[in-house]
C-alpha positions in Angstrom: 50.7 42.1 52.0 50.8 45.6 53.5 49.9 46.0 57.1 46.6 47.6 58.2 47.3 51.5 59.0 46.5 50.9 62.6 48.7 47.2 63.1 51.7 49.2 63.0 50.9 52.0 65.8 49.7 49.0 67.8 52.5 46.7 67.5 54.4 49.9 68.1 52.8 50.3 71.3 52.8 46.9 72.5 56.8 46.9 71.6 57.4 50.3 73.8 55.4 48.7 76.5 57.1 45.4 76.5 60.7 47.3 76.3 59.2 49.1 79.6 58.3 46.4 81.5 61.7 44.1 81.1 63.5 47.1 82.4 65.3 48.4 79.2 63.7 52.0 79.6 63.4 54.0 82.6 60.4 53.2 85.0 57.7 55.9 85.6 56.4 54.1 88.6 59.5 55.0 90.4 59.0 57.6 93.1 62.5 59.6 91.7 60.5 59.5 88.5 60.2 63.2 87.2 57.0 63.9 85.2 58.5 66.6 83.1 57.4 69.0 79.8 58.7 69.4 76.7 61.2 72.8 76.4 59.3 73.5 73.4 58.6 72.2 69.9 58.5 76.0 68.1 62.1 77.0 70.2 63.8 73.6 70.4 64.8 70.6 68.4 65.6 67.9 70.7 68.4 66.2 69.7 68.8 63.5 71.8 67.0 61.4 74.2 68.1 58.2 76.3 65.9 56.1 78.5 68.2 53.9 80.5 66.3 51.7 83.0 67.4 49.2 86.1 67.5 46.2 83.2 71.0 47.9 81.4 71.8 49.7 84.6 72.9 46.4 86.1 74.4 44.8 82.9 77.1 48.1 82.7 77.3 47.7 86.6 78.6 44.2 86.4 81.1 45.5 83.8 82.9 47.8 86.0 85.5 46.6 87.5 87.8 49.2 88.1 85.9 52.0 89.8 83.5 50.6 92.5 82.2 53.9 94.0 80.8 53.7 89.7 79.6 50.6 90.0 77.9 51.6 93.5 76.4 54.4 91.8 75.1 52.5 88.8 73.6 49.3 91.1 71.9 52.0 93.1 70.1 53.8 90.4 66.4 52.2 88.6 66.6 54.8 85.8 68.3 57.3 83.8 66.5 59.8 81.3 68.0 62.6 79.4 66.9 65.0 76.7 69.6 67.1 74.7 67.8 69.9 73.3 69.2 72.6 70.5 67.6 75.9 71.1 66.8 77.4 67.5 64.2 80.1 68.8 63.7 82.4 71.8 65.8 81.5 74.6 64.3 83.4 76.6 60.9 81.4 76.5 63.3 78.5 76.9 64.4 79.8 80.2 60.6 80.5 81.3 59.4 76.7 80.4 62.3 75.8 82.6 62.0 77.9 85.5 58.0 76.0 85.0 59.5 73.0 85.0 61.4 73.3 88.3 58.2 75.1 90.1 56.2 72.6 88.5 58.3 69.6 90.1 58.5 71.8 93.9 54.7 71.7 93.5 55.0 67.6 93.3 57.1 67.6 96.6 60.6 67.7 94.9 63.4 70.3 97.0 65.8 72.5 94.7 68.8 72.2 96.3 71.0 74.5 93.8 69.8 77.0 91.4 72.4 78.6 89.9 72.3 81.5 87.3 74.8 83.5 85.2 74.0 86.0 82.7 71.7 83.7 80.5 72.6 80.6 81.8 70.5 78.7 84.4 71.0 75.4 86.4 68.3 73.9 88.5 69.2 71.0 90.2 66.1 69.3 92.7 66.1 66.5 94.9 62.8 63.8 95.6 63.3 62.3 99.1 60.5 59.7 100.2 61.1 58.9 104.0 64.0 60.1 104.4 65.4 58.5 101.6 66.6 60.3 98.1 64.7 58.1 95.5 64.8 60.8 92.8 67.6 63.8 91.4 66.8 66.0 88.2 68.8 68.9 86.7 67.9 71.2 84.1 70.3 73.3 82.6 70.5 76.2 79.9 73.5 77.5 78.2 71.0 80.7 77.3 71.8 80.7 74.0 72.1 77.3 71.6 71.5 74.2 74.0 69.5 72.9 77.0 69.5 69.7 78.9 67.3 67.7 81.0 68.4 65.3 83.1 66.5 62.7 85.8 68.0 60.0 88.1 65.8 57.9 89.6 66.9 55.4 92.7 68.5 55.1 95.7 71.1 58.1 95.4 73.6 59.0 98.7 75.0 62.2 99.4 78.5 61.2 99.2 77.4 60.3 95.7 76.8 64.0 94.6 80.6 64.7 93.8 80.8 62.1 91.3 78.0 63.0 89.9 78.3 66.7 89.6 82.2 65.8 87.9 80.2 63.9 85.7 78.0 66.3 84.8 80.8 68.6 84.5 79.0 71.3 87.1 81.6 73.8 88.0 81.3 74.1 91.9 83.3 77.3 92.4 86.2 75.2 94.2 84.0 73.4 96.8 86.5 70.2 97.7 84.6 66.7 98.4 81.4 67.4 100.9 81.6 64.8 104.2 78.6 64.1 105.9 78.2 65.0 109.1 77.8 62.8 112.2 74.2 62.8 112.7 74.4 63.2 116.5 76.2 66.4 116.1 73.6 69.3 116.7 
């Protein structure tokens, strides 16, 4: 018996949708959720993408038992999502849909807090913070020539957090040392 042509786009749907809703893929009800565009379909192949949500966030938590400011990081966080993109057309117009993406997400009440650019190359790093909370952190980066990533964290992030994060994300920070807080009564 062959299925109906439109069974299998609705099991399809209901399968995305229940994978959604146990937590397996990343939530876009979060607040640190970034609502974000495609780089492209005529300049950019994407090559990867990973939805990671608070479901398998906890399992690989509770399977670190070595490094606890990791485990901290990965309790904290609701969602992970990241698109790998190979740019096979005009990096240029690449770079344009990205600089759109990161005004786009200012316009939605998300803070750049690093844009960095070199020759062709771009970084745009942004911040969502709800109430004085950061719920939300996505970076967007272009080598200007083959590849582009997207990148979105959504959760409770802290600042001491950004280190480890930006040596995972292998960000060069032009020899800034570990970042301390400062005391919040200091003026």
């Amino acid at each position: 018996m062959r299925p109906n042509g439109i069974l299998v786009p609705i099991l399809a749907l209901l399968f995305a949708w229940s994978l959604a809703a146990c937590g397996i893929t990343a939530p876009r009800s979060n607040e640190g959720f970034a609502d974000l565009d495609s780089l492209g379909l005529a300049d950019t192949d994407r090559v990867m993408t990973i939805s990671i949500g608070p479901a398998l966030l906890r399992f690989a938590a509770s399977h670190i038992e070595d490094d606890p400011e990791a485990e901290a990081l990965l309790r904290g966080l609701d969602g992970v999502r990241i698109r790998i993109y190979e740019i096979d057309g005009d990096a240029a117009r690449v770079a344009s849909r990205m600089e759109r993406m990161s005004r786009k997400l200012q316009a939605g009440g998300w803070e750049q807090v690093m844009l960095m650019r070199s020759e062709n190359e771009q970084t745009h790093m942004l911040m969502k913070v709800v109430d004085q909370r950061i719920c939300g952190m996505t970076v967007l980066v272009s080598d200007g020539e083959s590849e582009a990533v997207v990148i979105n964290l959504m959760g409770e992030l802290q600042p001491e957090q950004f280190t480890d994060v930006m040596v995972v994300l292998d960000v060069d920070a032009g020899g800034v040392q570990k970042v301390q807080p400062r005391d919040r009564h200091e003026s």
